[in-house]
C-alpha positions, -999 to +999 in steps of 0.1 A: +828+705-280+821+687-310+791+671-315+795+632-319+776+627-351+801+653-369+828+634-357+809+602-369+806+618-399+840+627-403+853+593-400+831+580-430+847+604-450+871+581-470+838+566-486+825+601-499+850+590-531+828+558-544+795+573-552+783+607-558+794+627-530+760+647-526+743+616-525+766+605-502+770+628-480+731+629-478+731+590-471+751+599-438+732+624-426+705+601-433+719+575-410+725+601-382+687+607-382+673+570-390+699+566-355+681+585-334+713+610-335+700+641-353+662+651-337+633+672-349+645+711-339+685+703-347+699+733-366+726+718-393+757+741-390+768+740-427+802+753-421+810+722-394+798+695-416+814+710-447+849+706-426+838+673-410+837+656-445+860+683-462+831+691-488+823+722-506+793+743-497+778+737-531+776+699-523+770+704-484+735+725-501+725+693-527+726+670-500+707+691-480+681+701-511+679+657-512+664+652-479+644+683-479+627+665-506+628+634-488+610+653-460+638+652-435+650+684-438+636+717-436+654+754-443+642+788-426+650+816-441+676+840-427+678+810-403+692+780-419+686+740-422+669+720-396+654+684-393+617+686-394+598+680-374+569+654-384+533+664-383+497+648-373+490+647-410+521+633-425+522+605-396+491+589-410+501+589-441+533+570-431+516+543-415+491+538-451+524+535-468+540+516-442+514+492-444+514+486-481+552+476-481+557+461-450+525+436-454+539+430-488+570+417-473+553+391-450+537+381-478+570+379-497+588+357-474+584+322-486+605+333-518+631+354-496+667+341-493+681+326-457+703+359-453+668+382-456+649+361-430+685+367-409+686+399-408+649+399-395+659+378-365+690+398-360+672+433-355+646+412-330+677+401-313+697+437-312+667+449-297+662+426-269+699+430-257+697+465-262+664+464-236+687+445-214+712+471-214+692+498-205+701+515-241+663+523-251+672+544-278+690+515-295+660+495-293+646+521-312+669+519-337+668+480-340+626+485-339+637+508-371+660+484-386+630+448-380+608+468-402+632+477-431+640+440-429+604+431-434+604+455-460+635+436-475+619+404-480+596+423-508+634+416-527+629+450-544+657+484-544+629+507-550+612+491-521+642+493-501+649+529-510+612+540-505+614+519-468+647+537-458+631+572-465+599+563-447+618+547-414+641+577-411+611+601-408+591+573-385+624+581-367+619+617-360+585+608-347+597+585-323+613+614-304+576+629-302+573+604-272+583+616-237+599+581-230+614+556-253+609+530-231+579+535-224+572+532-261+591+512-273+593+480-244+558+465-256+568+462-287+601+444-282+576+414-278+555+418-308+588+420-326+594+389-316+558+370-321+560+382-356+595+365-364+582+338-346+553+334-368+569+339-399+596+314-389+572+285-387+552+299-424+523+309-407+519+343-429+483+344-428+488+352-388+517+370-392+500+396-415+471+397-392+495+408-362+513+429-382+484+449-390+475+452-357+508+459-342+507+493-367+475+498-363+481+504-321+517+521-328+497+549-352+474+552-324+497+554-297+515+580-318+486+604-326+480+607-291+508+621-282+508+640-309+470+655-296+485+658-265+516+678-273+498+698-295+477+711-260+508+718-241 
C-alpha cells in the first residue's frame, strides 16, 4: 500500500511549477517531517517519490542534498536516504538557538501586526481541541506550529526560515518520547499561560515563563535521551 505522505505529496504536485522545484519539492518533504509524518529511521524510497511528484532523479537528489544540509536528512552508503535521527549533542544546541529567537519574539510583540498575535492564539487553540480529540500527535504538531508563531513576531524571513528548520528537527526529537501525551499534555497549559500573558503586555513575565518552559522541555528531553541510550 501506499504510504499516505506520498500520496500527500502527490497531490501538491500542481505547486512544484511556481518555485524552484528542488526547493520545492524539499519544502514538502519538509512539511511531512515538521508533521510528525516522516520519523527518525524512515528510509526515503527515491523511485516512489520521484513518481509521486513526477520529478527527475536529479531533482529528487538536490532536494534531498538541501535537508541533508539542513540536518534532516542523512544518506548511507550502498543503503540510501533516511531522516536522521537527532542526537544528545545537537538537542542542546537547538534549545540555545531556540531560545535566542523565540525570546526575541516575545520581546518583539508590541510592534507585531493583529494577524501575528492570531496565529499565536490559533496554534494554542488547535492544540487544545486536538487534546480533546484524543489526536496527540496533532498537539504536537500545533505545539510545533505556537513556537514558529512566536518566532514570527520577530517580523524577520531569515528568522522564519532559520525557525522552520529548527522546529522540523525539534520534530524528530519529539518521536524520542515513548508517549506523546505524556509529553506533550503539560504543556498544552503553558502554551496557553504564555498567550495569555503576552495578550495582556505583560512581556517581562512572559519571557520569564518562556525560559522556563524550555528550560524543563530540554530537560525532559535529555532524559529520555540518557535513558534510551541504556536500553
Amino acid at each position: 500500500m501506499r504510504e499516505r505522505w506520498l500520496d500527500e505529496l502527490a497531490a501538491a504536485r500542481p505547486g512544484l511549477d511556481r518555485s524552484s522545484t528542488a526547493a520545492r519539492v524539499a519544502g514538502l518533504l519538509r512539511e511531512q517531517i515538521t508533521d510528525g509524518r516522516l520519523v527518525p529511521g524512515a528510509r526515503l524510497p527515491e523511485e516512489d517519490l520521484c513518481r509521486a511528484v513526477k520529478v527527475s532523479r536529479n531533482t529528487m537528489r538536490e532536494a534531498f542534498r538541501m535537508l541533508a544540509q539542513e540536518r534532516l536528512l542523512v544518506h548511507e552508503f550502498n543503503r540510501g536516504v533516511f531522516v536522521r535521527r537527532v542526537t544528545a549533542d545537537a538537542l542542546a544546541d537547538l534549545y540555545r538557538v531556540r531560545r535566542i529567537l523565540e525570546c526575541e519574539g516575545v520581546r518583539c510583540a508590541p510592534d507585531a501586526p493583529p494577524e501575528a498575535l492570531a496565529r499565536l492564539e490559533a496554534a494554542v487553540l488547535d492544540g487544545e481541541r486536538a487534546a480533546g480529540a484524543g489526536r496527540w500527535a496533532d498537539v504536537g504538531t500545533a505545539d510545533i506550529r505556537f513556537h514558529q508563531a512566536l518566532a514570527a513576531l520577530v517580523g524577520s524571513p531569515r528568522v522564519d526560515e532559520m525557525i522552520r528548520h529548527l522546529l522540523a528537527e525539534m520534530r524528530l526529537v519529539f518521536h524520542e518520547m515513548g508517549s506523546p501525551r505524556e509529553f506533550h499534555e503539560p504543556y498544552l497549559a503553558r502554551n496557553r499561560r504564555l498567550h495569555d500573558l503576552m495578550a495582556r503586555g505583560d512581556l517581562a513575565a512572559a519571557e520569564r515563563e518562556l525560559r522556563s518552559y524550555l528550560d524543563d522541555a530540554e530537560a525532559q528531553l535529555t532524559k529520555a535521551y540518557r535513558e534510551n541510550e541504556r536500553l
